[in-house]
BAFI-3210 file (N, C-alpha, C; in Angstrom, 3 decimals, decimal comma, padded with zeros to 6 digits):
// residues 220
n [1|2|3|4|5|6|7|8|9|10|11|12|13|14|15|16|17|18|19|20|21|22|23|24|25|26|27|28|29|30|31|32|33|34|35|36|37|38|39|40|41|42|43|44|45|46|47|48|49|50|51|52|53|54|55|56|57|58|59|60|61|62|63|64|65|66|67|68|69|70|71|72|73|74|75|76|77|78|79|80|81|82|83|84|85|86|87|88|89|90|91|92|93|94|95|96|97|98|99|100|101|102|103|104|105|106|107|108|109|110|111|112|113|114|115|116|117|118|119|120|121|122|123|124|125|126|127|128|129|130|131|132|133|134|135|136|137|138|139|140|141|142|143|144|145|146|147|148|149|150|151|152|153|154|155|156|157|158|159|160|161|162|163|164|165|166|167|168|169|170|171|172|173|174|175|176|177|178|179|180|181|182|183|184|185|186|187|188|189|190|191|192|193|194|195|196|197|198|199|200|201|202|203|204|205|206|207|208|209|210|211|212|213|214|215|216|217|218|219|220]
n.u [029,966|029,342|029,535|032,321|033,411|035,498|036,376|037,551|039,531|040,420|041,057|039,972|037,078|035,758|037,137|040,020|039,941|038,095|034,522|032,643|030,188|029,171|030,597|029,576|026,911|027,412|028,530|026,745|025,150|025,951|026,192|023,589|023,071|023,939|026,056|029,503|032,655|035,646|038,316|040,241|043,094|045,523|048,956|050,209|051,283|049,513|047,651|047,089|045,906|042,733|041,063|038,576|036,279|036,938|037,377|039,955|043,485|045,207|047,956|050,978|049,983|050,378|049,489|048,352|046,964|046,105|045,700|044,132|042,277|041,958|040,196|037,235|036,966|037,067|039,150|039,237|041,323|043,518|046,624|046,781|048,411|047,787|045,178|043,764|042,399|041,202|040,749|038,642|035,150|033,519|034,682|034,181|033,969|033,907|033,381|034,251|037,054|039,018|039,824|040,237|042,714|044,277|044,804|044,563|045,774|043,437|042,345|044,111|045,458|043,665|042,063|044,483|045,340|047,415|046,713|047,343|049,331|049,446|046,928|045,289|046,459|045,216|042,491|042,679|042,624|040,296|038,705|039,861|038,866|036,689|034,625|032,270|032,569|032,098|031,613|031,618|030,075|032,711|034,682|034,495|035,455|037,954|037,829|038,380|041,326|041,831|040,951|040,529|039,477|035,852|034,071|030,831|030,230|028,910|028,689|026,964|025,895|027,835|029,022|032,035|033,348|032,241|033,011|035,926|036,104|035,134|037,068|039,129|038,638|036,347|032,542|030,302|027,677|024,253|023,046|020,322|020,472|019,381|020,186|021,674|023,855|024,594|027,130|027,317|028,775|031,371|031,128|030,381|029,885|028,410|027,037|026,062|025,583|026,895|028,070|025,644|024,077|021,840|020,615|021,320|019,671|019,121|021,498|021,788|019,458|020,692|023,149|022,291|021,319|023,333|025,280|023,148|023,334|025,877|025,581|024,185|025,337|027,120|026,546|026,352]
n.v [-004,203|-006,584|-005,711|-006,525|-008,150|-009,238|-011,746|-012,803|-015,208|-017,526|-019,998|-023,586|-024,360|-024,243|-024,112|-023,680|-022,284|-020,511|-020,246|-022,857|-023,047|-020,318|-019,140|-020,482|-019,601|-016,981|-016,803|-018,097|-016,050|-013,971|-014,901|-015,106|-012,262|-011,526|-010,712|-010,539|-012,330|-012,976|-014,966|-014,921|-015,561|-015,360|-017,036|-018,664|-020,363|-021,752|-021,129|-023,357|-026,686|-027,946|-030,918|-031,539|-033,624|-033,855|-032,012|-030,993|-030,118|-030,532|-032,384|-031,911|-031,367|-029,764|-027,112|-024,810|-021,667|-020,360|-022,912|-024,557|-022,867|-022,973|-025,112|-024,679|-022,924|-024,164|-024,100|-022,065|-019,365|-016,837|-015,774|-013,410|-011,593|-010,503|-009,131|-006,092|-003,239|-001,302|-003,225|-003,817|-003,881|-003,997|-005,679|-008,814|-010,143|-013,749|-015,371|-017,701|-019,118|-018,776|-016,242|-015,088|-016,425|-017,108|-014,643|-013,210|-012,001|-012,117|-014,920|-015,477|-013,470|-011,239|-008,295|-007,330|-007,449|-008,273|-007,847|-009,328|-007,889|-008,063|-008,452|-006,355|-004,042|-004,524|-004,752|-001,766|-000,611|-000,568|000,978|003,153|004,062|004,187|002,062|-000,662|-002,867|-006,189|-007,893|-010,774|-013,071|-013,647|-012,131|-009,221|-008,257|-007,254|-005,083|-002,411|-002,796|-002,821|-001,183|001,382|003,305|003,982|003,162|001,504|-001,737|-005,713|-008,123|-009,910|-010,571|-011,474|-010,955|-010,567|-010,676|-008,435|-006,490|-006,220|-005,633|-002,565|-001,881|-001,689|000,680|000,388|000,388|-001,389|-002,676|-004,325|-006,642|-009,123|-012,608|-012,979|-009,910|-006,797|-004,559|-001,468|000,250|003,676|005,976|004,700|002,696|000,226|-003,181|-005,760|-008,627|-011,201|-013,947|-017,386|-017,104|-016,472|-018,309|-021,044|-022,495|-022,903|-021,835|-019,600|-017,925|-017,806|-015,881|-013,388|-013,107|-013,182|-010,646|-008,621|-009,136|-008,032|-005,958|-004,483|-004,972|-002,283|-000,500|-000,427|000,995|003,539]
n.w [-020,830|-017,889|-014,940|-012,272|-009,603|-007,460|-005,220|-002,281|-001,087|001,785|001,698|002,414|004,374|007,269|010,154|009,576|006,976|004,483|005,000|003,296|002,809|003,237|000,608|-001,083|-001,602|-002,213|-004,521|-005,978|-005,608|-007,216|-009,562|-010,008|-010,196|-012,887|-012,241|-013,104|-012,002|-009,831|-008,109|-006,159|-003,161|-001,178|-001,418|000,660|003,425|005,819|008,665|010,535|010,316|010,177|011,496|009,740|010,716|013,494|014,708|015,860|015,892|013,205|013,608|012,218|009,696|006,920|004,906|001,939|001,618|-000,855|-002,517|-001,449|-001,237|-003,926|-004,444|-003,310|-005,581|-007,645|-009,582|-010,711|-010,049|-008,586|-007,235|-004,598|-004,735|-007,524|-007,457|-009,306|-007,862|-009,895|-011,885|-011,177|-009,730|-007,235|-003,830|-002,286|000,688|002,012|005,111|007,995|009,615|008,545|008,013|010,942|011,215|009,293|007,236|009,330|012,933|014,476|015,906|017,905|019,106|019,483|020,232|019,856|017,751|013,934|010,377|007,245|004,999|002,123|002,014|002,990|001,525|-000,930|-000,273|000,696|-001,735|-002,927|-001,110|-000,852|-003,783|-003,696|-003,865|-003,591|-000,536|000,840|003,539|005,583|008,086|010,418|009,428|008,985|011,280|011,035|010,123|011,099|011,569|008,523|007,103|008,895|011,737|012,692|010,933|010,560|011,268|011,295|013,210|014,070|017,124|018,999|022,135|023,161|020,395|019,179|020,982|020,890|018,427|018,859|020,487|018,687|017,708|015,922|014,556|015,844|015,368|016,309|014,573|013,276|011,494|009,094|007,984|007,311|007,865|006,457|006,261|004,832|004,259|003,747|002,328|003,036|003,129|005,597|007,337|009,526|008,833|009,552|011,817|013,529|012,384|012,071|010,018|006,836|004,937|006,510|006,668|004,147|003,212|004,359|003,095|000,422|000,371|001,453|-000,937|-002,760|-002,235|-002,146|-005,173|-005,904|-004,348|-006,493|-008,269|-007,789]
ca.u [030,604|029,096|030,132|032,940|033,430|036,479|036,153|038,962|039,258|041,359|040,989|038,726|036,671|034,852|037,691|040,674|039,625|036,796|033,200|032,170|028,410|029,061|031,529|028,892|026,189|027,823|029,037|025,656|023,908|026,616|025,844|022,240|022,260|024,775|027,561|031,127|033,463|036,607|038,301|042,056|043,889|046,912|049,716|050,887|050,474|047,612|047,965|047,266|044,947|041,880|040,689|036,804|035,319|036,933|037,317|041,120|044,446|046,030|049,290|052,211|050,146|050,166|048,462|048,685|045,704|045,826|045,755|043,099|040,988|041,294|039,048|036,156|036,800|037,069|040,826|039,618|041,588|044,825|047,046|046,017|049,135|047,955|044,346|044,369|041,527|040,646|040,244|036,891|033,929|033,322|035,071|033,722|035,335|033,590|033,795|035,188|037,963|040,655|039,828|040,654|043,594|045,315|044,091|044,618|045,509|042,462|042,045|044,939|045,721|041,947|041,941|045,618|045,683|047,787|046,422|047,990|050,009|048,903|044,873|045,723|047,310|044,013|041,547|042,819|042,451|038,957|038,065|040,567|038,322|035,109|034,316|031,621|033,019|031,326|032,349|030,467|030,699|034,209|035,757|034,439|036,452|039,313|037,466|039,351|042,725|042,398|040,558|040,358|038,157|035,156|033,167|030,000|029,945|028,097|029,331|025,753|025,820|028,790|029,616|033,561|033,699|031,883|034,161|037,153|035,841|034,944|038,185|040,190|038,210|035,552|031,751|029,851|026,102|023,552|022,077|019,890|020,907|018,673|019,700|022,630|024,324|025,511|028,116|027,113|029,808|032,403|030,535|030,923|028,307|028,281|025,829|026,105|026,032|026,999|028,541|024,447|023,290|021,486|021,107|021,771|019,199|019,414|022,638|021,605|019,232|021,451|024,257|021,670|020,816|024,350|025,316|022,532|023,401|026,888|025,483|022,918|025,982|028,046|025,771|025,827]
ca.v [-005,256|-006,680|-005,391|-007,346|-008,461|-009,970|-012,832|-013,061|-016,725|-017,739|-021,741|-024,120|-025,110|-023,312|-024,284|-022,679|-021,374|-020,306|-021,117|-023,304|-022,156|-018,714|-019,334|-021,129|-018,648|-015,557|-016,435|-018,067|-014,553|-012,958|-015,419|-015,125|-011,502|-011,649|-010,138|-011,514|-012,556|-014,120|-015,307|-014,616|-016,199|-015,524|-017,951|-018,374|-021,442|-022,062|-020,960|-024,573|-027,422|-028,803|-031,969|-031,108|-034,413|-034,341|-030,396|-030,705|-029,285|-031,602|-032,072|-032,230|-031,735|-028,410|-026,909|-023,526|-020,846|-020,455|-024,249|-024,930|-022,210|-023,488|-026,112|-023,652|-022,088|-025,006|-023,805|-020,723|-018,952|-016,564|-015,196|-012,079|-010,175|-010,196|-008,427|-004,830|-002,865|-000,793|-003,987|-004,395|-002,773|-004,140|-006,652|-009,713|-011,559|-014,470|-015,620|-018,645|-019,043|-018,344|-014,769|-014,825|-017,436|-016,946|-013,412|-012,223|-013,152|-012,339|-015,940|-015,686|-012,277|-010,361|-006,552|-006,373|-008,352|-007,723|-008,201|-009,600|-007,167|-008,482|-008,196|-004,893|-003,196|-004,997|-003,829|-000,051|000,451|-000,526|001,886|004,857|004,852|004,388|000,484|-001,355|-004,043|-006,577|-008,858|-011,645|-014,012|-013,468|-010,992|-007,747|-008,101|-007,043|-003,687|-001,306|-002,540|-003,296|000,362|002,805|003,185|005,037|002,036|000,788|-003,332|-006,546|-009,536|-010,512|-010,408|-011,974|-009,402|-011,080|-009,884|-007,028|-005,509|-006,419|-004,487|-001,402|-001,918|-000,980|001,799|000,564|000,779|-002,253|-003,144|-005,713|-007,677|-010,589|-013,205|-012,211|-009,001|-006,447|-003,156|-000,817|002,178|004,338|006,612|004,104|001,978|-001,260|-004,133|-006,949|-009,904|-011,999|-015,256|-018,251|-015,888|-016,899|-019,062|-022,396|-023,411|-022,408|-021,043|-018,178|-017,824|-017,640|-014,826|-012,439|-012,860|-012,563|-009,345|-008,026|-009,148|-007,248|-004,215|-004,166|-004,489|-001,298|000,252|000,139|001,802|004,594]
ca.w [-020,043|-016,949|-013,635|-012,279|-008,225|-006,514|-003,825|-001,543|-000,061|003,373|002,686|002,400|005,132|008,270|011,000|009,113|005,585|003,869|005,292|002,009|001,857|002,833|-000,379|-002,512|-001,620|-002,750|-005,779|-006,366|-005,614|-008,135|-010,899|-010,282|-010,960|-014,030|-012,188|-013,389|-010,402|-010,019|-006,775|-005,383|-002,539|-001,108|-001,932|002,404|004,807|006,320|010,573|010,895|009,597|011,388|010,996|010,743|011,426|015,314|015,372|016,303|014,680|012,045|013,596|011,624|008,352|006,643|003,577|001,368|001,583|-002,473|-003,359|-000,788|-001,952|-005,676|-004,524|-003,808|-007,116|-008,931|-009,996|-011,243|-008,765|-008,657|-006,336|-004,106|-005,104|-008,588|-007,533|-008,447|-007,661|-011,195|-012,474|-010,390|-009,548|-005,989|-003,434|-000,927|001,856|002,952|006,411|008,295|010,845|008,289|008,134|012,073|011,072|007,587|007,297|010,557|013,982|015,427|016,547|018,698|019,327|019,714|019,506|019,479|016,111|012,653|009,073|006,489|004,696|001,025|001,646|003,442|000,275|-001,920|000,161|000,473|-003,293|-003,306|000,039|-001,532|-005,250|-002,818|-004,748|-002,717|000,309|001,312|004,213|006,490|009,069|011,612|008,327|009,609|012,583|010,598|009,210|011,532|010,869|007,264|006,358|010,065|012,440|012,865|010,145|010,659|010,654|012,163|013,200|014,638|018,462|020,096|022,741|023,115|018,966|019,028|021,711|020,044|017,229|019,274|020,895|017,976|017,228|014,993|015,102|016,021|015,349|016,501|013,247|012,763|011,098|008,215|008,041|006,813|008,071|005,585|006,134|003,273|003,962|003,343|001,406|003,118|004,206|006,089|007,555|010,465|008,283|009,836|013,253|014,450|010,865|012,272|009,093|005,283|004,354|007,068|006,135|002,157|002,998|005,078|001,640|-000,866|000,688|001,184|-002,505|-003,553|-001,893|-003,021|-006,759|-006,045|-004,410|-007,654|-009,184|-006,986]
c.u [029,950|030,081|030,832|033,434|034,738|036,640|037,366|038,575|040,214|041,632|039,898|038,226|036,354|036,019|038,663|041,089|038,787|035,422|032,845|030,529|028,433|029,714|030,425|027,869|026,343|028,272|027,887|024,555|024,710|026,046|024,740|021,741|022,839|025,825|028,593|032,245|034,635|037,539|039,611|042,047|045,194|047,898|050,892|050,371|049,670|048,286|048,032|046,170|044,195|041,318|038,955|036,054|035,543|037,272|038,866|042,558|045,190|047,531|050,157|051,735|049,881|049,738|048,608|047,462|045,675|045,550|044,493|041,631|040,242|040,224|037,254|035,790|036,448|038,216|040,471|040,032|043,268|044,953|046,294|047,038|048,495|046,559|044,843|042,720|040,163|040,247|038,444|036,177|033,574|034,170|034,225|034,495|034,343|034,098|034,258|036,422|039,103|041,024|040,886|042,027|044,839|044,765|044,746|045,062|045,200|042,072|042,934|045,577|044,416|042,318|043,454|046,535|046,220|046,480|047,400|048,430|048,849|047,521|044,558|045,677|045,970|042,862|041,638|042,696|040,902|038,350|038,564|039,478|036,727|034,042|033,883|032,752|032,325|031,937|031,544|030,996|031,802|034,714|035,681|035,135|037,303|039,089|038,394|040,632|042,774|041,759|040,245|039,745|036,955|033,758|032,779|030,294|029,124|029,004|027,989|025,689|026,755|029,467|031,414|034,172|033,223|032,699|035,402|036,598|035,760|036,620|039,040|039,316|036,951|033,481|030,905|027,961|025,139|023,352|021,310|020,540|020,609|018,701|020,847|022,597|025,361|026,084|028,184|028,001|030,951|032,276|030,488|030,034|028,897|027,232|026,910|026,901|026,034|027,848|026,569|023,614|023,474|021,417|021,263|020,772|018,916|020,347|022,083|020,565|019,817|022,877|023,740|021,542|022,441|025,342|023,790|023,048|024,691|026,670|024,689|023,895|027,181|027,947|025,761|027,263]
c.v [-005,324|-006,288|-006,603|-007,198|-009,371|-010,554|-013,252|-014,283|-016,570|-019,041|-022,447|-024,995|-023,975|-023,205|-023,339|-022,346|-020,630|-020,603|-020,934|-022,598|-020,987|-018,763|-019,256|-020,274|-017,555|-015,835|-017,002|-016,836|-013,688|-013,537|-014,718|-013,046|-010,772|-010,523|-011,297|-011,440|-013,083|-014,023|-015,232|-014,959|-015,722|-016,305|-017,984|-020,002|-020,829|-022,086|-022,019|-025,283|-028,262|-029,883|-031,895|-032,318|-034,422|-033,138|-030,505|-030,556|-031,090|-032,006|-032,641|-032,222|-030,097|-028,021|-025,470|-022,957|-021,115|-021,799|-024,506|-024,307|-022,293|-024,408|-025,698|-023,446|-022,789|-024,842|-022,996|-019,698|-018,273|-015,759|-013,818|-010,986|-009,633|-009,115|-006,826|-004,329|-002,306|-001,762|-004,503|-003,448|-003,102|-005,590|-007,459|-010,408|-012,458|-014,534|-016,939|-018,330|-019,112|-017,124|-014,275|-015,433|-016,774|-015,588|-012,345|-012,657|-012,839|-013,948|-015,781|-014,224|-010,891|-009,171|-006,131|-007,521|-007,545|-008,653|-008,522|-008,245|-007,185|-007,655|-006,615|-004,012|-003,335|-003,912|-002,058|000,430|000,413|000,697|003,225|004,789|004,040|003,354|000,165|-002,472|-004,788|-007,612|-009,857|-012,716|-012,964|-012,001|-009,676|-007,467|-007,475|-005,439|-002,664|-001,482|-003,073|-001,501|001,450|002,638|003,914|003,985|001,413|-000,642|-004,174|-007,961|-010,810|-009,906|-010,922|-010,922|-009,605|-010,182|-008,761|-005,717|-005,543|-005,287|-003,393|-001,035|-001,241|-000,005|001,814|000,547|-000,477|-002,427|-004,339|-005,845|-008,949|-011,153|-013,204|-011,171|-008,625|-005,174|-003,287|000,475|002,400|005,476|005,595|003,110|000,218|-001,642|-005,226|-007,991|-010,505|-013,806|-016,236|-018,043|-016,308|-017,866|-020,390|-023,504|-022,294|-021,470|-019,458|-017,925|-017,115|-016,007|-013,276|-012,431|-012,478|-011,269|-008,504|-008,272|-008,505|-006,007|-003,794|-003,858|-002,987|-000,496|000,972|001,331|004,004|005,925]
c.w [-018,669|-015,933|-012,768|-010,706|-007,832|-005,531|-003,352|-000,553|000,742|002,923|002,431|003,418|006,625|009,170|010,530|007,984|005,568|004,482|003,565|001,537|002,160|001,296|-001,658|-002,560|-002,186|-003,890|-006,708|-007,213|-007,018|-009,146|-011,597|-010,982|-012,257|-013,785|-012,423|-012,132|-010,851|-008,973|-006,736|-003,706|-002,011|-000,818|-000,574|002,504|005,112|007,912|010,849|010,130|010,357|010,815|011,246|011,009|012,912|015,693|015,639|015,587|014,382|012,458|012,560|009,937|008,430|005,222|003,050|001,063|-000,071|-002,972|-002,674|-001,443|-003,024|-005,299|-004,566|-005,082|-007,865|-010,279|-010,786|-010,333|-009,459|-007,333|-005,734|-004,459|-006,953|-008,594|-007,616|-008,822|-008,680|-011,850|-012,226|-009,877|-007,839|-005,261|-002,577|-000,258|002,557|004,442|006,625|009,138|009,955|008,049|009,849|012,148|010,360|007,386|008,288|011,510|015,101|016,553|017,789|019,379|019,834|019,062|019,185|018,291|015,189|011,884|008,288|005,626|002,831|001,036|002,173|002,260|-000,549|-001,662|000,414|-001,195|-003,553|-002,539|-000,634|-003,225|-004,386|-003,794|-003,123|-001,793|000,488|002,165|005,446|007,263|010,317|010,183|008,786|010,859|012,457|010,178|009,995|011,412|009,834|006,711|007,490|010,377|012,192|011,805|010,584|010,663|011,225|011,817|013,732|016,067|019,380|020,481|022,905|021,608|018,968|019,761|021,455|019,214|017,405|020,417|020,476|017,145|016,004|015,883|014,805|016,222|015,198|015,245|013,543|011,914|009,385|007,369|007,107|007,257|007,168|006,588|004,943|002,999|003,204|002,349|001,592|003,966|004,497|006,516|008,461|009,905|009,437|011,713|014,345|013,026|011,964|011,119|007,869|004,654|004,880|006,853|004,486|002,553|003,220|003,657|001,206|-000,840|000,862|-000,342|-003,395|-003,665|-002,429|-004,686|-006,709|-005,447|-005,290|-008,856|-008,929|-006,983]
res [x|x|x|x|x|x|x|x|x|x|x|x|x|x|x|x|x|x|x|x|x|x|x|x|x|x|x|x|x|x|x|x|x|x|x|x|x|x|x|x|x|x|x|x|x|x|x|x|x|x|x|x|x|x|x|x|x|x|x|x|x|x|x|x|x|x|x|x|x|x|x|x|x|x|x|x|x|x|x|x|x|x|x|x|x|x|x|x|x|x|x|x|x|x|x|x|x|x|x|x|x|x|x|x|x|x|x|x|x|x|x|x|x|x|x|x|x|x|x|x|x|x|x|x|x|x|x|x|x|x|x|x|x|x|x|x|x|x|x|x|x|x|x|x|x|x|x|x|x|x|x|x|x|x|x|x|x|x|x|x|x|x|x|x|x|x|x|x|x|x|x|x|x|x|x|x|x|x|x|x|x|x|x|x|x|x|x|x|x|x|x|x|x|x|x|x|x|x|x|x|x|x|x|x|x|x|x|x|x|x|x|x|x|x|x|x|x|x|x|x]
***
């Protein structure tokens, strides 16, 4: 049986979901190297809803992280309470401002942010049976309060995020955009992504390369 990966969405859309081509990229790179995936959500409002052609919040309309996300998926999509860890060999968290949003509330809160309770509980079963992470864009922000401090990550170079991150006790490293820091103790990578991505295809190489490394860390 092929080796099987779990993509945790926020949302769809860069402002407050999912960033779509970090989205479409990674599950690209999984296809491409005949890993089996399948994508969970958690079934919450949405912090708010931006209207991305004029950048500004949706007032008065509101929307549900899980339904939004089906659209990504293409409605192959289930709840996040139903992920459990044994079922999978490694996890990913795209990026996007619903990680900092619906996720978390880093957007509004910085270093002295919660996590969602749900993705909390998910992500500790993968870190406790020592199953690859992989997380990109704004998501690594969350690494010290979703699994302790003392873990490697990259968010790229924004010194505002990076000190947040070293704030709450985690361990923060430059990247290119290109690039990828692993913690091989803990087993968890990240990429910059779309955090300094001008366009897509810098973006596409900095995933491809942390969806590799997660498959070469399953192995391991």
């Amino acid at each position: 049986m092929s080796k099987q990966v779990a993509v945790i969405l926020s949302g769809c859309g860069v402002y407050d979901g999912s960033e779509i081509y970090e989205t479409t990229l990674t599950l690209l790179r999984l296809d491409q190297l005949g890993l089996g995936y399948r994508c969970f959500a958690p079934d919450i409002a949405q912090h708010h809803v931006i209207d991305h052609l004029s950048g500004e919040v949706a007032e008065g309309d509101s929307r549900n992280v899980l339904t939004e996300s089906a659209r990504l998926a293409r409605g192959e999509i289930q709840p996040l309470g139903e992920l459990e860890a044994d079922d999978f060999d490694a996890v990913i968290l795209p990026g996007g401002f619903g990680a900092a949003k619906n996720f978390s509330s880093f957007a509004e809160d910085g270093a002295e942010m919660t996590v969602l309770d749900e993705l909390k509980q998910a992500l500790e079963g993968f870190h406790e049976a020592r199953k690859p992470i992989g997380m990109m864009c704004i998501s690594p922000v969350m690494v010290p309060r979703l699994l302790g401090p003392g873990i490697a990550v990259t968010i790229g170079q924004d010194p505002g995020v990076s000190g947040a991150i070293s704030a709450m006790g985690g361990l923060h490293r430059s990247c290119g955009v290109e690039d990828i820091v692993v913690d091989f103790e803990h087993r968890v990578v990240t990429t910059p992504a779309y955090m300094l991505a001008t366009r897509i295809s810098e973006a596409a190489t900095g995933i491809f390369k942390l969806v590799d490394r997660v498959d070469e860390l399953m192995d391991l």
